[in-house]
Structure formats: C-alpha cells, structure tokens
Residue, then its C-alpha position, 0 to 999 in steps of 0.5 A: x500500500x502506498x504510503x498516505x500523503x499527510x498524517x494527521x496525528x492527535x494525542x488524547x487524554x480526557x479530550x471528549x469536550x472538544x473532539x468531535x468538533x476537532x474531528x470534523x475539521x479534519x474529515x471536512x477538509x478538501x485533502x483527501x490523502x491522509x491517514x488519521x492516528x488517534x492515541x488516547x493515553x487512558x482517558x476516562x471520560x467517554x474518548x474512546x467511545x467517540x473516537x470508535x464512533x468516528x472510526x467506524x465512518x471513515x477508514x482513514x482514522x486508526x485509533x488504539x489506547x496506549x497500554x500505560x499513561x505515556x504523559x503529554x510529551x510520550x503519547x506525541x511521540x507515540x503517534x509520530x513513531x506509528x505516522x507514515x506519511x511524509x507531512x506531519x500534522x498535529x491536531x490537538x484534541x481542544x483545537x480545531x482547522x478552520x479553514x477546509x484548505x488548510x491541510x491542502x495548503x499547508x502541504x503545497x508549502x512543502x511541496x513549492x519547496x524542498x528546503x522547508x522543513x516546517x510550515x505554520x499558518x495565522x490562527x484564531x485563539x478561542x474560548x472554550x464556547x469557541x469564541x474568538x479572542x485573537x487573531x494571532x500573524x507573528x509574520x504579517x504576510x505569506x513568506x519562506x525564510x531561513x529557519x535559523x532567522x525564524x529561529x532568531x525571530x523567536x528569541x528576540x521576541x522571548x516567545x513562540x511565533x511560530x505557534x502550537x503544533x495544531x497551528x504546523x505541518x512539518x516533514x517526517x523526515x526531519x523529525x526523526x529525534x522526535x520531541x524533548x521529553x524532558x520539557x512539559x510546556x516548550x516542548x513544542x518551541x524546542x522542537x520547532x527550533x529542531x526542525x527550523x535549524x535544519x531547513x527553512x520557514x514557510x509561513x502562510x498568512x490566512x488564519x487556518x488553525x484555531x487553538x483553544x485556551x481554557x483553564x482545565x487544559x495542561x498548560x494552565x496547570x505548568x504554569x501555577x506549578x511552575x513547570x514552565x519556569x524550569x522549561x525556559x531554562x532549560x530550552x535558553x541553555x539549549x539554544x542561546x550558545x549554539x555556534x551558529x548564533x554568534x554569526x548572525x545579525x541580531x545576535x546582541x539583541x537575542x542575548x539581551x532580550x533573553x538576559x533581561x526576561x530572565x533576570x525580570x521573571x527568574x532571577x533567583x533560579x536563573x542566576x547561573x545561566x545570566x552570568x554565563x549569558x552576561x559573559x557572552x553579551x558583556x557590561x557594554x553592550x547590556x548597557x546600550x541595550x539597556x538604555x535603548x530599552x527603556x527608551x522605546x519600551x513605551x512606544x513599542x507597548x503601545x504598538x502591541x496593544x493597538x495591533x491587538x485591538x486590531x485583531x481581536 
C-alpha cells in the first residue's frame, strides 16, 4: 500500500469536550490523502467511545489506547513513531482547522519547496464556547525564510511565533529525534527550533488553525506549578550558545532580550545561566541595550496593544 500523503496525528487524554468538533475539521477538509492516528493515553471520560464512533465512518482514522499513561510529551511521540506519511500534522484534541484548505495548503508549502522543513499558518485563539479572542500573524504576510532567522525571530521576541503544533505541518523526515521529553510546556518551541535549524520557514498568512485556551487544559496547570519556569531554562541553555548564533545579525539583541526576561521573571533560579549569558553579551553592550530599552519600551507597548485591538 502506498504510503498516505499527510498524517494527521492527535494525542488524547480526557479530550471528549472538544473532539468531535476537532474531528470534523479534519474529515471536512478538501485533502483527501491522509491517514488519521488517534492515541488516547487512558482517558476516562467517554474518548474512546467517540473516537470508535468516528472510526467506524471513515477508514482513514486508526485509533488504539496506549497500554500505560505515556504523559503529554510520550503519547506525541507515540503517534509520530506509528505516522507514515511524509507531512506531519498535529491536531490537538481542544483545537480545531478552520479553514477546509488548510491541510491542502499547508502541504503545497512543502511541496513549492524542498528546503522547508516546517510550515505554520495565522490562527484564531478561542474560548472554550469557541469564541474568538485573537487573531494571532507573528509574520504579517505569506513568506519562506531561513529557519535559523525564524529561529532568531523567536528569541528576540522571548516567545513562540511560530505557534502550537495544531497551528504546523512539518516533514517526517526531519523529525526523526522526535520531541524533548524532558520539557512539559516548550516542548513544542524546542522542537520547532529542531526542525527550523535544519531547513527553512514557510509561513502562510490566512488564519487556518484555531487553538483553544481554557483553564482545565495542561498548560494552565505548568504554569501555577511552575513547570514552565524550569522549561525556559532549560530550552535558553539549549539554544542561546549554539555556534551558529554568534554569526548572525541580531545576535546582541537575542542575548539581551533573553538576559533581561530572565533576570525580570527568574532571577533567583536563573542566576547561573545570566552570568554565563552576561559573559557572552558583556557590561557594554547590556548597557546600550539597556538604555535603548527603556527608551522605546513605551512606544513599542503601545504598538502591541493597538495591533491587538486590531485583531481581536
């Protein structure tokens, strides 16, 4: 059997609330090569049942339940082992595609160019009712970058652009290390970063995906038990030395976001990575940059929230 275009992959974990809606997005879509790989991680909470429901109508999806509790980062890599298409697509069991062309028009993003190794797309945030909340377009309008300057992009603005994996497609083929399974809230920005050190950045401005922000789902709970603090660390002391870095534009400014985030939100915790950081960056350029800061960082909030009342 000739192996399918796109894999649509969704781990699941007590996800019955939103999942039919996320599965009708994708059997909806106008893209019709694609298997569909569900891996429900021992939920208690009727998934299964559904997800058997939705089964028994299309032949695409193939489901299973994991013999043990695999956690988040374990059951993304459970179903990126069991994927076989050439295009990895990510669907959150919260999340959903917005637009029926979405998985179409992400693969024809690949397949333009070799060289992409990841593609992202505009997206809505929404409530749990649904209701839109943001327009988020980190780049502003279609285009193809290097991956390294997509990486940068990240760095400097202290913050996932790129998007959750609902919001990506991205080559199998450059996955193969898979998913950090140290990490339990960045895991899927230090994989982004995997993917874009190896290729380019396809961005295709139209909001195709939608992610879903509310309070039960698990990177709420990072937050208040502070999981999210030691994954900033972890993935600063990952990415900010490689060699790489040093030879870009905009290298000066990466450490000194970086440096100045750290000390402002994990000062005590962070210690020894901003001395290491300080080292690199050295007392002058901290302080130019410093002085440029405050300077601009009036304008620049007042920027932020015009564009997102913009896009709200």
């Amino acid at each position: 059997m000739t192996p399918p275009k796109v894999s649509v992959l969704i781990p699941v974990y007590n996800g019955r609330r939103f999942l039919a809606e996320c599965l009708y997005s994708i059997l909806a879509q106008d893209f019709s090569d694609m298997e569909i790989l569900i891996a429900d991680d021992g939920s208690t909470d009727g998934s299964p049942e559904l997800i058997q429901r939705y089964a028994e109508k299309d032949q695409r999806i193939r489901w299973w339940r994991n013999p043990v509790n695999l956690g988040l980062a374990g059951n993304f890599n459970c179903c990126l082992r069991a994927a076989q298409g050439d295009y990895i697509k990510y669907v959150l069991q919260d999340d959903l595609l917005l637009s029926p062309s979405t998985i179409r028009q992400m693969a024809q993003a690949l397949d333009a160019d070799p060289a992409v190794t990841l593609v992202g797309s505009g997206s809505h945030v929404i409530d749990d009712q649904g209701n839109r909340r943001e327009i988020r377009n980190s780049f502003r309008r279609s285009c193809v970058m290097d991956g390294k300057a997509a990486i940068l992009h990240c760095l400097i603005n202290n913050g996932n652009r790129i998007g959750e994996p609902s919001v990506v497609m991205f080559r199998r083929t450059a996955a193969a290390r898979g998913y950090d399974e140290r990490y339990r809230q960045l895991i899927d920005l230090d994989f982004w970063f995997h993917l874009l050190e190896q290729g380019r950045f396809a961005f295709v401005a139209e909001s195709l995906c939608a992610f879903r922000q509310h309070p039960q789902q698990q990177s709420a709970a990072n937050r208040q038990s502070g999981a999210h603090v030691q994954d900033e660390l972890m993935l600063a002391r990952h990415w900010l030395f490689r060699p790489w870095l040093d030879g870009m534009a905009g290298h000066r400014r990466v450490l000194f976001n970086q440096l100045y985030n750290l000390r402002k939100h994990h000062r005590a915790q962070a210690g020894p990575l901003t001395e290491d950081l300080m080292t690199v960056l050295t007392l002058k350029w901290f302080v130019l940059y410093w002085i440029e800061h405050k300077i601009s960082s009036p304008f620049k909030n007042l920027t932020r929230w015009l564009r997102k009342k913009n896009n709200a």
